[in-house]
C-alpha positions in Angstrom: -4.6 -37.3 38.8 -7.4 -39.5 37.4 -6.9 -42.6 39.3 -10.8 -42.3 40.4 -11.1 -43.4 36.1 -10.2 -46.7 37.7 -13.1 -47.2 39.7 -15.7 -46.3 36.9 -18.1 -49.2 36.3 -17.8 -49.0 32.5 -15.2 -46.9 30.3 -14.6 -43.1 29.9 -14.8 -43.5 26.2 -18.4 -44.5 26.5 -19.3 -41.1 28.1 -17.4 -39.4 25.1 -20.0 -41.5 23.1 -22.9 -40.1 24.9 -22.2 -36.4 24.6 -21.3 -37.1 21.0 -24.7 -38.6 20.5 -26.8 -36.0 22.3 -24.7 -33.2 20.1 -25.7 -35.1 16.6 -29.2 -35.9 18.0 -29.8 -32.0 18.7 -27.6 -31.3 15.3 -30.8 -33.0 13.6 -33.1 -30.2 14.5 -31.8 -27.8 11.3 -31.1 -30.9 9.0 -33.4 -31.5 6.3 -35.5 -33.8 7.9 -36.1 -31.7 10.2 -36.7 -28.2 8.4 -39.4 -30.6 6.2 -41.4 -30.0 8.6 -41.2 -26.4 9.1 -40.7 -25.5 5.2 -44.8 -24.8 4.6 -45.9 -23.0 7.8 -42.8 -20.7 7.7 -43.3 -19.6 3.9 -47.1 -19.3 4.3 -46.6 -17.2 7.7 -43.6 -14.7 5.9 -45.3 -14.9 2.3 -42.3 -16.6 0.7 -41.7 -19.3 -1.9 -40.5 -22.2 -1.1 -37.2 -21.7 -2.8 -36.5 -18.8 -1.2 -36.6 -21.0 1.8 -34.8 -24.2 0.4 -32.3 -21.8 -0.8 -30.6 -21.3 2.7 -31.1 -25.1 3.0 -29.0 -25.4 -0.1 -26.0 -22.8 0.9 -26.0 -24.2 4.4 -25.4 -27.7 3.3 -22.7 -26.8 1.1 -20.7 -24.3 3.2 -20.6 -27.4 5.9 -19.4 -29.2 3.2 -16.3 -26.7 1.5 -15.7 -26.5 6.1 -15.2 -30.1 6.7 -11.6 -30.5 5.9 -11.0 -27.6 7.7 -12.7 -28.7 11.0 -11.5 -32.4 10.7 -8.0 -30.9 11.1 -8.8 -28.9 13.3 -10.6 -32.0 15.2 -7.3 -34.0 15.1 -5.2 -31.3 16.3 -7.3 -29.0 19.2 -9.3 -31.9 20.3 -13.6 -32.1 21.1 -13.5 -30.3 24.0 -13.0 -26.8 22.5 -14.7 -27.3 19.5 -18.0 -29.1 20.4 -19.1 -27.1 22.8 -18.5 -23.9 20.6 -19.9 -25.3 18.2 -23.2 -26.3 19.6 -23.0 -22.4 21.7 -22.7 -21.0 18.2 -25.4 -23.1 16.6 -27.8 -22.5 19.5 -27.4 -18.6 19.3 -28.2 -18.4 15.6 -31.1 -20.9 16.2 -32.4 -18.4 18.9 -31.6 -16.0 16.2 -33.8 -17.3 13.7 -36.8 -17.7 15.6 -37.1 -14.0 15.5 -36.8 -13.5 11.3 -38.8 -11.2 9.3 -37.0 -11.4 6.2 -34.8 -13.3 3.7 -31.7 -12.0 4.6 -32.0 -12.6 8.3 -33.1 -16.1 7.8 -29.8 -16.5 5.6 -27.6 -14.7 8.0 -28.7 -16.9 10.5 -29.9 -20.0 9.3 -26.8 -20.6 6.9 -24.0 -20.6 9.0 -25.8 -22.7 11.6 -26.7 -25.4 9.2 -22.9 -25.2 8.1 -21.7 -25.7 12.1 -24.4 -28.7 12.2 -22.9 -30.6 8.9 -19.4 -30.1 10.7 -18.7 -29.7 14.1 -22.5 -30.8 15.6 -23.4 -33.9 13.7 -20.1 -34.2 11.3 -16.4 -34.8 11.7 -16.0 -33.6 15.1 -18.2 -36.0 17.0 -17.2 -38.8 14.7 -13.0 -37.7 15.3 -14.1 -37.4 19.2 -15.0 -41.4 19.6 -13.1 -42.6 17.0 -9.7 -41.3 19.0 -10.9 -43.8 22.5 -11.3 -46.6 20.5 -10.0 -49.0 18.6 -11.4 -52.3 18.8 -15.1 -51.1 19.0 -14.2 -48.3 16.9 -17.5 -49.3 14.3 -19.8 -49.9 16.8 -19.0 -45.9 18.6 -18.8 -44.4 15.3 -22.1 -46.1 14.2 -23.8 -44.8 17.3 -23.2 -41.2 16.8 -24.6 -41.7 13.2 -27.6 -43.9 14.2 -28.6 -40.8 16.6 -28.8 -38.4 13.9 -32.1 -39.9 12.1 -33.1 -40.8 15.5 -33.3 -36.9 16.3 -35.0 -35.9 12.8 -37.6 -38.5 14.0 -38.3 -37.2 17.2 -37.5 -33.6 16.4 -40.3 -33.8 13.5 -42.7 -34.6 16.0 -41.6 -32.2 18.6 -41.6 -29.3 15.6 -45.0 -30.7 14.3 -46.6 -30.2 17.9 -45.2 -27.0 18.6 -46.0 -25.7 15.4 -49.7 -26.5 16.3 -49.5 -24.9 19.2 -46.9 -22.2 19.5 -46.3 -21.4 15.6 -43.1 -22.5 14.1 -40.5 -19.7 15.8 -41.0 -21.8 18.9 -38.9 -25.0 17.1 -35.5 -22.7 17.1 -36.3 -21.0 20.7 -36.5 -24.6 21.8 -33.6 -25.9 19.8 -31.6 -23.0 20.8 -32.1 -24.1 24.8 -31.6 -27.5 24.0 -28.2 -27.2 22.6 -27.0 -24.8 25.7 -28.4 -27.5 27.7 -27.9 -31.0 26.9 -24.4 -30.5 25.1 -22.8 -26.8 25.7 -22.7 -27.6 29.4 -21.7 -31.4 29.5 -19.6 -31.1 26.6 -17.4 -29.0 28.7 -17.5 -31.1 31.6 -17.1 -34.5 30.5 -15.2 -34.4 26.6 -11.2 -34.8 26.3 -9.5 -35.5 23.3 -8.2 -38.8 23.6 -7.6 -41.4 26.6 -4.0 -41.8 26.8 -4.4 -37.9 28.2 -6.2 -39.1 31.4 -3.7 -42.1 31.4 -6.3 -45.3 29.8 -5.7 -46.4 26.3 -8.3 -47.4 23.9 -11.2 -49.3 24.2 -10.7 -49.1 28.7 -8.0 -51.8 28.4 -5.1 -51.4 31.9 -4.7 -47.8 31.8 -1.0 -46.8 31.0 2.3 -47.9 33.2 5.3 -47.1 32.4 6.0 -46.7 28.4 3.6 -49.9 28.1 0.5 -49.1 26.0 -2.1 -52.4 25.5 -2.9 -50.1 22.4 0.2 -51.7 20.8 -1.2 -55.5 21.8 -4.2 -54.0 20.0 -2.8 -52.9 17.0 -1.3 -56.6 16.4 -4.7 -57.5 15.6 -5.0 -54.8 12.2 -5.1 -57.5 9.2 -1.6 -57.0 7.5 -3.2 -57.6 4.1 -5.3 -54.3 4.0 -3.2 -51.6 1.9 -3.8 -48.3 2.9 -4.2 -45.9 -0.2 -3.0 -42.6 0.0 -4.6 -39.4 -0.9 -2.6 -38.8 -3.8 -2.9 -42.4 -5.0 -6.8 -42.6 -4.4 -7.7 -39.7 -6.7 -5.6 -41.3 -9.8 -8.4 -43.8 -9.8 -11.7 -44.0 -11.5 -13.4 -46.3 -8.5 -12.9 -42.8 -6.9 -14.6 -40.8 -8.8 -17.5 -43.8 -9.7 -18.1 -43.7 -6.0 -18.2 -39.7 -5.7 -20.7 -39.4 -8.7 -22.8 -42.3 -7.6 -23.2 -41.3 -3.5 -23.7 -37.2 -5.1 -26.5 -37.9 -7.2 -27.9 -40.7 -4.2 -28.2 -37.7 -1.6 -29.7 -35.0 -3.9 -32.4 -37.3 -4.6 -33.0 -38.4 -0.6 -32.2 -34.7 0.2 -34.4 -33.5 -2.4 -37.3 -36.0 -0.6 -36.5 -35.7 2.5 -37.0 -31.7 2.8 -40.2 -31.6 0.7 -41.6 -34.8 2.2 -44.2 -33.1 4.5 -45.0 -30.6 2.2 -45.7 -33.3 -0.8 -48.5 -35.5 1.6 -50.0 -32.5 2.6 -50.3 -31.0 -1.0 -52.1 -34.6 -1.3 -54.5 -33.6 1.5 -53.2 -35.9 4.1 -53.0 -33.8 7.6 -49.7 -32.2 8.8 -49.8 -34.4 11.7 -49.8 -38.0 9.8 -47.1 -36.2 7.4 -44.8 -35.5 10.3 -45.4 -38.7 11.3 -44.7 -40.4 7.7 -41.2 -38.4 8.2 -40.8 -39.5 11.2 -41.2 -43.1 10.2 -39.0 -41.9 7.2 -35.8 -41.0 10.0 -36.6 -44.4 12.1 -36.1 -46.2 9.2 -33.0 -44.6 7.9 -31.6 -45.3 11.3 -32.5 -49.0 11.5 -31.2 -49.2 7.9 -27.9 -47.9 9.1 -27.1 -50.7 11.5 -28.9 -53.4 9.2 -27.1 -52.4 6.0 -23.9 -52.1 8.0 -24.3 -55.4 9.3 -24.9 -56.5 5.7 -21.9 -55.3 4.4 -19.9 -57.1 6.7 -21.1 -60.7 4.7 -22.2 -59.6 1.4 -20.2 -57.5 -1.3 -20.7 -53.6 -0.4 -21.3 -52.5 -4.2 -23.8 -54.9 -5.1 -25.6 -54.8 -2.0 -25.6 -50.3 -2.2 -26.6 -51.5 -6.2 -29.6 -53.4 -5.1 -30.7 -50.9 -2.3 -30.8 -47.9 -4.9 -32.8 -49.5 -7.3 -35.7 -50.3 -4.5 -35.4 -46.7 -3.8 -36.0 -45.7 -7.0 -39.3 -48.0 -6.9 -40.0 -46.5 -3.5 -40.1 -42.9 -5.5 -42.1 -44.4 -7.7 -44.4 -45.5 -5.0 -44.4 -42.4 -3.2 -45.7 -40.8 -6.5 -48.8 -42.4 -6.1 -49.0 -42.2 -2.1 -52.8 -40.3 -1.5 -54.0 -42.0 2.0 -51.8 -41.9 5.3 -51.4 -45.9 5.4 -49.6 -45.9 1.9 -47.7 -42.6 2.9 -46.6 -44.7 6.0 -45.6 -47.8 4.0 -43.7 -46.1 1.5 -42.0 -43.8 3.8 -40.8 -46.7 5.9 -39.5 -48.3 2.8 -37.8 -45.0 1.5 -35.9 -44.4 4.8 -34.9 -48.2 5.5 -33.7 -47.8 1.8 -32.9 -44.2 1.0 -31.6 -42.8 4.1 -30.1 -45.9 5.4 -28.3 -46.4 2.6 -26.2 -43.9 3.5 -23.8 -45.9 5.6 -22.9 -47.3 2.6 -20.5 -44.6 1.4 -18.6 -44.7 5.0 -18.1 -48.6 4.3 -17.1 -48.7 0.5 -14.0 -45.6 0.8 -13.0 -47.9 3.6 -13.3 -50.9 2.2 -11.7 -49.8 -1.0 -9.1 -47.6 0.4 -7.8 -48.2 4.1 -8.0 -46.4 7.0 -4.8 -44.7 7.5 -5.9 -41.9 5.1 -9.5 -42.4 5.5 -10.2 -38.8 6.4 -8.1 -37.0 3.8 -9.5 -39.5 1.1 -13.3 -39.2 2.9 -12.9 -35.4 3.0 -12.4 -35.0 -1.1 -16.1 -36.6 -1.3 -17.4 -34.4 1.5 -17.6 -31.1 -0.8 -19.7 -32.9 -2.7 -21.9 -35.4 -1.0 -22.6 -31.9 1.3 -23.8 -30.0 -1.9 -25.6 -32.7 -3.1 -27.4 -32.6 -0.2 -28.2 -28.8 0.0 -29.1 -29.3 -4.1 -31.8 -31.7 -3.5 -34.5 -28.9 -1.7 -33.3 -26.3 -4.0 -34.5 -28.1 -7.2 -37.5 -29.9 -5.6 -38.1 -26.4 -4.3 -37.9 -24.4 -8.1 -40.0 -27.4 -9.7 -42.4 -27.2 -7.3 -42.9 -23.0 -8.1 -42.5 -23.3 -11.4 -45.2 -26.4 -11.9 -47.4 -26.2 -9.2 -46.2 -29.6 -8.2 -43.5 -32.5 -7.0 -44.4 -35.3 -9.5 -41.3 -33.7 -12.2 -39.3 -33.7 -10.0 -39.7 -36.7 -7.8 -40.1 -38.7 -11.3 -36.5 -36.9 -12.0 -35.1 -38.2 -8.8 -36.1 -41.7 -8.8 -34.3 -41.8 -11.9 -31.3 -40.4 -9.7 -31.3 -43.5 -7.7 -30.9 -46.0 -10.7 -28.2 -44.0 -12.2 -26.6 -43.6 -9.0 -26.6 -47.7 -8.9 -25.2 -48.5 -12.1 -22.4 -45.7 -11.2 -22.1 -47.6 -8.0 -21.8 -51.2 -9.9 -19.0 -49.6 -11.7 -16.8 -48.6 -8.9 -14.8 -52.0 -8.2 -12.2 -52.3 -6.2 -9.2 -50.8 -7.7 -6.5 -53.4 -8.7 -3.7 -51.2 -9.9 -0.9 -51.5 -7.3 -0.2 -48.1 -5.8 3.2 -47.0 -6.4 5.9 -46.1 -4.0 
């Protein structure tokens, strides 16, 4: 039935990869990157606060959170296909749907759910279960593709939002974000995603497709290093490294979501023109997206926890830097340095619960620090936002989170490699 798969110049896997990336690219538009750059010119136009606002950010966030577990069984069991496409159908609707709020509630009933779909089954789990089930071998460099595309979206989305904001007023971000998703992922999603390749008869990675009971995926498999343990989910949370690793990677993303959101806001409260501060967050989300391959790179040749150690406390200068950032060269510098630093930093969560723990239960173990990496997330806006109305200002609150970051490293420091042997 697919013998034409044969006579493709490069793998199927690699188009799987493709409309996994355009879905988290797109998934960027409601992040909160992204929604930085909307926060101002909505409140101002409905006469809101700005944690009114970051509020929805907040609950977003941590409803995607409290659903991935759900959705990255649901991944391993239905498949992309179904869900992907529904997904990004859903999200465009309520983005469509938001472009047309008056009130509070609406933005909530709207907004919330959608950011919830986006941490999930847009930009989460479901994209990264899609590639990581056709390969093997290249597994990292697929999965680090999807992710790369997400700041690579808040970048260009920022600037998209920034210009149609000037021109169209900021409804006109979620009518266009709304089209997008139908386009570039609702319709090829359907068209081109399948759950795994031994289903169109090829096996990981495009090796011979499939003869017989043969399977090149078990030639593959020879080369998994027998010395890595796999821990298991029950066996994982007994530890402290755990729990060191949770607390530090929490307290990293409220600070860089905390930044992230308020970033445009924060230059132009400095007087620096919304066009050089969504381009400062734009250079923020290249950054993070450059620091994702270089720091994974890294990690591959120098110990993961000292290395994430290091990279926290430079954020925590960056903060620092940031504090004092009044002209659009310095906002530039420092908002290259965050997002190389900050935001690319990220990666290193994904690489240290691996590292640490295995693979074979990577999801279940990866999916008890997803509640709370998620809130973390949503948390950062919501208390930048309240010390912003209550102060008339960020500098609290950024000093607060730079402080985050060197906490978060000598959590971080503490989380070594557990040594206890697992049990039976």
């Amino acid at each position: 039935m697919y013998h034409w798969l044969r006579r493709l110049p490069i793998f199927y896997g690699w188009f799987i990869v493709a409309v996994s990336m355009l879905s988290a690219f797109l998934g960027a538009g409601l992040n909160n990157i992204s929604m930085g750059v909307v926060l101002k010119p909505l409140s101002q136009d409905l006469g809101w606060t700005r944690t009114v606002t970051s509020g929805a950010i907040t609950a977003g966030a941590i409803l995607g959170g409290a659903l991935a577990p759900l959705f990255g069984r649901l991944a391993d069991r239905l498949g992309p296909r179904a869900l992907l496409p529904a997904g990004a159908a859903t999200v465009g609707l309520l983005a469509l749907a938001v472009s047309q709020i008056t009130e509070p509630w609406q933005f909530y009933v709207a907004y919330v759910p959608a950011r919830a779909l986006v941490e999930t089954v847009t930009s989460g789990v479901v994209p990264v279960t899609a590639v990581a089930n056709w390969f093997y071998l290249k597994r990292p460099r697929a999965i680090g593709m999807v992710l790369m595309a997400i700041p690579m979206g808040s970048a260009a989305l920022s600037l998209l939002y920034q210009s149609l904001i000037l021109h169209s007023g900021w409804r006109s971000t979620f009518l266009v974000l709304g089209l997008l998703l139908w386009l570039f992922v609702v319709i090829p999603g359907a068209l081109l995603l399948r759950r795994q390749p031994e289903d169109m008869g090829l096996v990981p990675d495009g090796s011979e497709p499939l003869r017989g009971g043969g399977s090149s995926t078990a030639d593959a498999m020879k080369q998994e290093p027998d010395s890595e343990y796999s821990w298991r989910l029950r066996e994982a949370v007994r530890t402290s490294t755990l729990w060191f690793i949770i607390a530090s990677f929490t307290l990293w993303v409220i600070a860089l979501g905390g930044i992230a959101f308020h970033l445009v806001a924060y230059l132009t409260d400095k007087g620096i023109g919304p066009v050089v501060a969504a381009g400062a967050l734009s250079l923020f989300a290249l950054a993070g997206a450059l620091g994702n391959f270089a720091w994974g790179w890294l990690a591959e040749r120098i110990d993961v926890r000292r290395l994430s150690g290091v990279t926290l406390l430079v954020s925590a200068l960056a903060v620092l830097l940031l504090m004092e950032a009044r002209a659009p060269l310095r906002a530039y510098g420092v908002a290259a340095l965050l997002g190389l630093t900050a935001r690319g930093g990220s990666v290193f969560s994904q690489v240290i619960l691996a590292r640490y723990f295995g693979r074979r239960s990577f999801g279940a173990i990866s999916g008890v620090a997803e509640p709370f990496i998620k809130a973390g997330l949503g948390l950062g806006p919501l208390l930048a936002a309240l010390a912003f109305d209550l102060t008339g200002s960020y500098r609290g609150i950024f000093a607060v989170f730079s402080g985050m970051f060197v906490v978060a490293a000598f959590l971080v420091l503490l989380a070594r490699r557990p040594e206890i042997t697992p049990g039976p």
